[in-house]
C-alpha positions in Angstrom: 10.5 16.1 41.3 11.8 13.0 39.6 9.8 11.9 36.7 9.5 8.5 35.0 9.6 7.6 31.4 6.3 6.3 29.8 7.2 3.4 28.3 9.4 1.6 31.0 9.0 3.8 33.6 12.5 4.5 34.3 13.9 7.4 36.0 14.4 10.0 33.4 17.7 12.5 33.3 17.8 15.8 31.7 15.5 18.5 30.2 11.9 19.2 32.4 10.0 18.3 29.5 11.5 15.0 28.7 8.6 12.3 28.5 11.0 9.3 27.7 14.4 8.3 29.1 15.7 7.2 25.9 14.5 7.3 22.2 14.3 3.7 22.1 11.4 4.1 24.7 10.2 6.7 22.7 10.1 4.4 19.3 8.5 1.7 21.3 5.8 4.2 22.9 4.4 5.7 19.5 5.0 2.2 17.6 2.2 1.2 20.1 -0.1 4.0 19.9 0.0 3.7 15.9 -0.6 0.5 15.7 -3.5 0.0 14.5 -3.5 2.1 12.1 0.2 0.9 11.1 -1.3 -2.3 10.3 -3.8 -1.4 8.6 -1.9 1.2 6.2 1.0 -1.6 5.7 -1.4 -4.2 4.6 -3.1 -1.9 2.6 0.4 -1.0 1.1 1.3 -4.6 0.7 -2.1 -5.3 -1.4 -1.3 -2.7 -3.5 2.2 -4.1 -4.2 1.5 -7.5 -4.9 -1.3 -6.0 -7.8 1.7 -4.1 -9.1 4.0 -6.6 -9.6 1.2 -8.8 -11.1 0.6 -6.6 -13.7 4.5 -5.3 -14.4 4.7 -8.8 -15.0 2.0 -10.0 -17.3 2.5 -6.2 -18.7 5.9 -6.2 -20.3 5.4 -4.4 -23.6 3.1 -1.9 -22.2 0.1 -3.4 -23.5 -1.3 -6.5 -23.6 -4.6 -9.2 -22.8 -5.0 -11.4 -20.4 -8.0 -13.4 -18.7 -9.3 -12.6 -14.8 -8.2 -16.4 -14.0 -4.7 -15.7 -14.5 -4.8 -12.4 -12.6 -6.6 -13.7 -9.7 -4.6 -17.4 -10.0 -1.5 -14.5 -9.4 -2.9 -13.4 -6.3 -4.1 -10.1 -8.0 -6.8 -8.2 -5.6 -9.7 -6.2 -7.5 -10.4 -4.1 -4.8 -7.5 -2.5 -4.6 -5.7 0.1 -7.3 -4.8 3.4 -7.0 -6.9 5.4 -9.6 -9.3 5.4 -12.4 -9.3 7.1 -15.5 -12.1 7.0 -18.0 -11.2 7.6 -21.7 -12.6 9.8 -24.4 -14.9 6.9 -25.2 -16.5 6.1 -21.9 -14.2 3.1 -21.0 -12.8 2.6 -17.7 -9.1 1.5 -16.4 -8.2 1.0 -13.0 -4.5 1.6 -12.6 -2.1 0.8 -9.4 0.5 3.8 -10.5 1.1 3.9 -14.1 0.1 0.1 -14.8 -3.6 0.0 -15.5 -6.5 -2.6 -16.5 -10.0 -2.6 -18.3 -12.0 -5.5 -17.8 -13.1 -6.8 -21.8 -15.8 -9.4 -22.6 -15.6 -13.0 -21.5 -13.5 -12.1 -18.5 -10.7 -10.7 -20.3 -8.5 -7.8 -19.0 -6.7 -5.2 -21.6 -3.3 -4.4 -19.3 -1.4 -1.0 -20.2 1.4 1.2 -19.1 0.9 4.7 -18.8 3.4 6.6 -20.2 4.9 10.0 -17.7 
């Protein structure tokens, strides 16, 4: 009994259980059953790069201030960081990795680095 490949539907040659007559076909068969959910993890992922390299940026020494309009006139996205960590004293920095932020008054940010 001949059986064809799922993606192309060639003829495929060799083992009984093969499902694909080449890995090419293979690639291209998951690729499509993923995704959605490929797309939605790599924009995600991208979001979450773009906030990093905002703040390395403004961040060089490891600590500094900055205003919300310069973060968000960067491109930086709010909704998106990795963690949170609240301090000893009840404050509250969002981090993407080990680069952080706590919103200040009059729509200043504190930016730090955590240190491994």
């Amino acid at each position: 009994m001949l059986k064809a490949c799922l993606e192309c539907s060639e003829k495929i040659v060799g083992r009984e259980d093969k499902k694909f007559c080449s890995d090419g076909c293979r690639n291209a068969y998951n690729n499509k059953i993923n995704k959605d959910s490929n797309n939605f993890m790599r924009n995600v992922n991208n979001r979450l790069r773009r906030n990093y390299r905002i703040l390395s940026t403004l961040n060089v020494d490891g600590k500094t201030k900055t205003s919300r309009m310069k973060l968000a006139g960067k491109g930086f996205d709010f909704e998106y960081f990795t963690n949170i960590r609240h301090s000893r004293n009840g404050n509250t920095y969002y981090f993407l990795y080990d680069q952080g932020y706590m919103q200040l008054d009059n729509d200043f940010y504190i930016l730090v680095r955590k240190e491994p």
